[in-house]
C-alpha positions as CSV (number, residue, x, y, z in Angstrom):
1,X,10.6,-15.9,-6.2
2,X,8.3,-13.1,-5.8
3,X,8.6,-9.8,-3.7
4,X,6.3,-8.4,-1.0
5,X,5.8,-4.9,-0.8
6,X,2.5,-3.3,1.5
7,X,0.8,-6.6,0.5
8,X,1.9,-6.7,-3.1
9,X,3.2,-9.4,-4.8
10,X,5.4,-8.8,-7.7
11,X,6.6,-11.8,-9.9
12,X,10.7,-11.4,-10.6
13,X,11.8,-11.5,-13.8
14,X,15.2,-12.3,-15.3
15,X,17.8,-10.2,-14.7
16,X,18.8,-8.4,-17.8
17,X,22.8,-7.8,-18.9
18,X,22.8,-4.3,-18.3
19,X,26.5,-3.4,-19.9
20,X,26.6,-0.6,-16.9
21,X,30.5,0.8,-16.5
22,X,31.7,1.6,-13.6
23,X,32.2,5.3,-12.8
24,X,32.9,8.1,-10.3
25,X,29.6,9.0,-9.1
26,X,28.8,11.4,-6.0
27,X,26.2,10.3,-3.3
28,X,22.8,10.6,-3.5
29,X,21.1,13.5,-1.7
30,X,17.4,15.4,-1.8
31,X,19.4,17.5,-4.5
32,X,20.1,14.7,-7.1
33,X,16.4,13.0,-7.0
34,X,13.7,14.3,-9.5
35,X,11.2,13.2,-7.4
36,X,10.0,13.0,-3.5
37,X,11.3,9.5,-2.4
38,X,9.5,8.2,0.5
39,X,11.8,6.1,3.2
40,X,10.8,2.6,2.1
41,X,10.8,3.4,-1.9
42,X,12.6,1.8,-4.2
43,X,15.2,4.4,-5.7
44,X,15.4,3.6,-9.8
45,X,17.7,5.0,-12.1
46,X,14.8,6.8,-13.7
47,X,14.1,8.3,-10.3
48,X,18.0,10.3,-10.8
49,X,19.5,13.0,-12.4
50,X,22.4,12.0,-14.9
51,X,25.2,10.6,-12.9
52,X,24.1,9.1,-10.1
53,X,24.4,5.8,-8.5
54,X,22.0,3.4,-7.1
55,X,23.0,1.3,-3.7
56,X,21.0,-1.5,-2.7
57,X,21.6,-3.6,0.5
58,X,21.1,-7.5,0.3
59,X,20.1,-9.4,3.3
60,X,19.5,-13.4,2.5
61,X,17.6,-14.2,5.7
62,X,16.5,-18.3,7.3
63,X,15.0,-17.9,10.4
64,X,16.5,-15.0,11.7
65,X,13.7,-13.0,13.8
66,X,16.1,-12.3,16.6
67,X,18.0,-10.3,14.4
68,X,16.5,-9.2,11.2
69,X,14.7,-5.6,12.5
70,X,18.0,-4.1,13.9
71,X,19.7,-5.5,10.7
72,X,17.3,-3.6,8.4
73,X,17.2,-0.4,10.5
74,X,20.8,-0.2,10.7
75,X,21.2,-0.9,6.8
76,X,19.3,1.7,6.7
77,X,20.6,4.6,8.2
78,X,23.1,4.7,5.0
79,X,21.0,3.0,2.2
80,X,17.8,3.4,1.0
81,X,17.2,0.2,-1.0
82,X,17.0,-2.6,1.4
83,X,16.3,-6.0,0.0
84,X,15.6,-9.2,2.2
85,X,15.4,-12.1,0.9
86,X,13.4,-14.8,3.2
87,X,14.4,-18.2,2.3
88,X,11.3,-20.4,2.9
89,X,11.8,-19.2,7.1
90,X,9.2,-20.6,9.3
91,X,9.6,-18.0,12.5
92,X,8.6,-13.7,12.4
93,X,11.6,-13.1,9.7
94,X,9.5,-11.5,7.0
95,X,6.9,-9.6,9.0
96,X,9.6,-8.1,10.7
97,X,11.7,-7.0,7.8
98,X,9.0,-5.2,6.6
99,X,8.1,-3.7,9.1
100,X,11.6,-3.0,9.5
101,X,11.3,-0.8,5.9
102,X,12.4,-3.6,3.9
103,X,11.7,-5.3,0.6
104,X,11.2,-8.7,1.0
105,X,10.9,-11.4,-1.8
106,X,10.0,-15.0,-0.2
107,X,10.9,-17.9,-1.6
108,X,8.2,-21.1,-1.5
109,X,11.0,-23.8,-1.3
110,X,14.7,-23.3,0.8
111,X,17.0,-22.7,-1.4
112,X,19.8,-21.9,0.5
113,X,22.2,-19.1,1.0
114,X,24.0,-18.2,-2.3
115,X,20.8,-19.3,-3.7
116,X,19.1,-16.1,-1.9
117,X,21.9,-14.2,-2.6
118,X,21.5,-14.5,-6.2
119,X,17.4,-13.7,-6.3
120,X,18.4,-10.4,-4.5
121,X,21.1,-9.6,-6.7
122,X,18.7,-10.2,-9.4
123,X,16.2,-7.9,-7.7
124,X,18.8,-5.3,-7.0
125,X,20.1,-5.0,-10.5
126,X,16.7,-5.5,-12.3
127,X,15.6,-2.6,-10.3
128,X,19.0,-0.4,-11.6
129,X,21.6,-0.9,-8.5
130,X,24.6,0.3,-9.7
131,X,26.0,-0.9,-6.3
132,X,25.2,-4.1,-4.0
133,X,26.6,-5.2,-0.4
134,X,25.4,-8.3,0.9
135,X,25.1,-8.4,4.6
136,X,24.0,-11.4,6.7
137,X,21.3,-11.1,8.9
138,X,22.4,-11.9,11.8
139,X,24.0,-9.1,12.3
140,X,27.8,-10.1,12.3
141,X,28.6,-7.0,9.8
142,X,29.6,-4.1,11.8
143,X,27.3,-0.7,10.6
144,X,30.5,1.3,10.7
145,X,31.7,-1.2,7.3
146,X,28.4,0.1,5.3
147,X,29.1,3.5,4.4
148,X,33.0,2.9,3.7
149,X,32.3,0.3,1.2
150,X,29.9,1.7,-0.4
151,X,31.7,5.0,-0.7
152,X,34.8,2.5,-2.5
153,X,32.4,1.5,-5.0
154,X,30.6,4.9,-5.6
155,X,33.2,7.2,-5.4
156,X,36.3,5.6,-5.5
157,X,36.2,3.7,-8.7
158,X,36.4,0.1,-7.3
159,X,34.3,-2.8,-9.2
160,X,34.7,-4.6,-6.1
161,X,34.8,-4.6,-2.2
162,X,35.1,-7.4,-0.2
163,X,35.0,-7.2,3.3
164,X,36.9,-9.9,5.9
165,X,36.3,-10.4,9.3
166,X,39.0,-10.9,11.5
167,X,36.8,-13.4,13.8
168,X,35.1,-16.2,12.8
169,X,32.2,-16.3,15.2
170,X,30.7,-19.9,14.2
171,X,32.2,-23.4,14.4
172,X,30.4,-24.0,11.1
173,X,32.6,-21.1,9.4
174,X,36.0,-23.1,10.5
175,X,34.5,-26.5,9.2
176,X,33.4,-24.9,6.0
C-alpha cells in the first residue's frame, strides 16, 4: 500500500511494536502543539508536548463516493488525523476523500475490509496514534459517537471502546 497526500506517494512500512502504555492524557488543543498544524496535517508525537495523545480516524472505503466527503468532514470536526483507506474502488472515492482533508493510502489489488482496516491501523500507529476508531464509510456511525469514545480512550483510561449499533441496516450484516 502506499498513501496519497497533495500528489505524494509515500511507500508504508511495517508497523513497529511500539510498547506505548495506556495513560490519562488531556485533549489536544493550540496550547499543547509545539508547532502550527495546518487542518489536513498529520499530528506526530514529535509534533506534542509531553503527555499528550494522538487520535487518528480510520475509514476503509470500496466504492463509496456517495458517502465518503460528509464521512471525512464530519470525522473531522473532532479529529485531526483522518485516514482513508481506498481499497482498489473504481468510482470518485479517493478524489473525494482528499478533497475531503483526508489521507488516503490506495491499494492496487481489493483486499477487502479487515484487510484495509489493518493497512490504516498500520498507518495510524506508524505515524504515533496513541488512539484509533474505525468508522465505515458509509456513514452508518452517528458523529455524536466520535467524541465520547475517543474521550474513553484518552481520558478515561480504557484500552478499548467498542461501539454497537442497535440496528442492523443491511441484509448482508444478519447473514454474516
Amino acid at each position: 500500500g502506499s498513501i496519497i497526500d497533495s500528489g505524494n506517494v509515500i511507500p508504508l512500512r511495517p508497523c513497529p511494536n511500539d510498547g506505548l502504555e495506556p495513560k490519562m492524557f488531556p485533549l489536544i488543543n493550540k496550547k499543547t502543539l509545539k508547532k502550527d498544524i495546518k487542518k489536513g496535517d498529520l499530528i506526530k508525537l514529535e509534533d506534542l508536548s509531553d503527555n499528550w495523545m494522538v487520535s487518528f480516524v480510520v475509514i476503509p472505503a470500496f466504492n463509496e463516493q456517495d458517502t465518503i466527503e460528509n464521512v471525512v468532514k464530519t470525522a473531522s470536526n473532532h479529529v485531526q488525523n483522518i485516514i482513508v483507506v481506498n481499497d482498489c474502488s473504481t468510482d470518485n472515492t479517493e478524489k473525494l476523500s482528499l478533497s475531503a482533508g483526508a489521507k488516503v493510502i490506495s491499494l492496487k489489488k481489493n483486499k477487502g475490509y479487515d484487510f484495509a482496516l489493518e493497512e490504516g491501523i498500520n498507518f495510524a500507529l506508524i505515524n504515533g496514534a496513541t488512539s484509533i476508531l474505525t468508522l465505515d464509510a458509509d456513514g452508518q456511525h452517528p458523529e455524536s459517537s466520535i467524541k465520547p469514545m475517543i474521550n474513553l480512550i484518552n481520558n478515561e483510561n480504557y484500552d478499548l471502546v467498542i461501539g454497537i449499533r442497535n440496528e442492523i441496516p443491511r441484509l448482508s450484516e444478519k447473514v454474516f
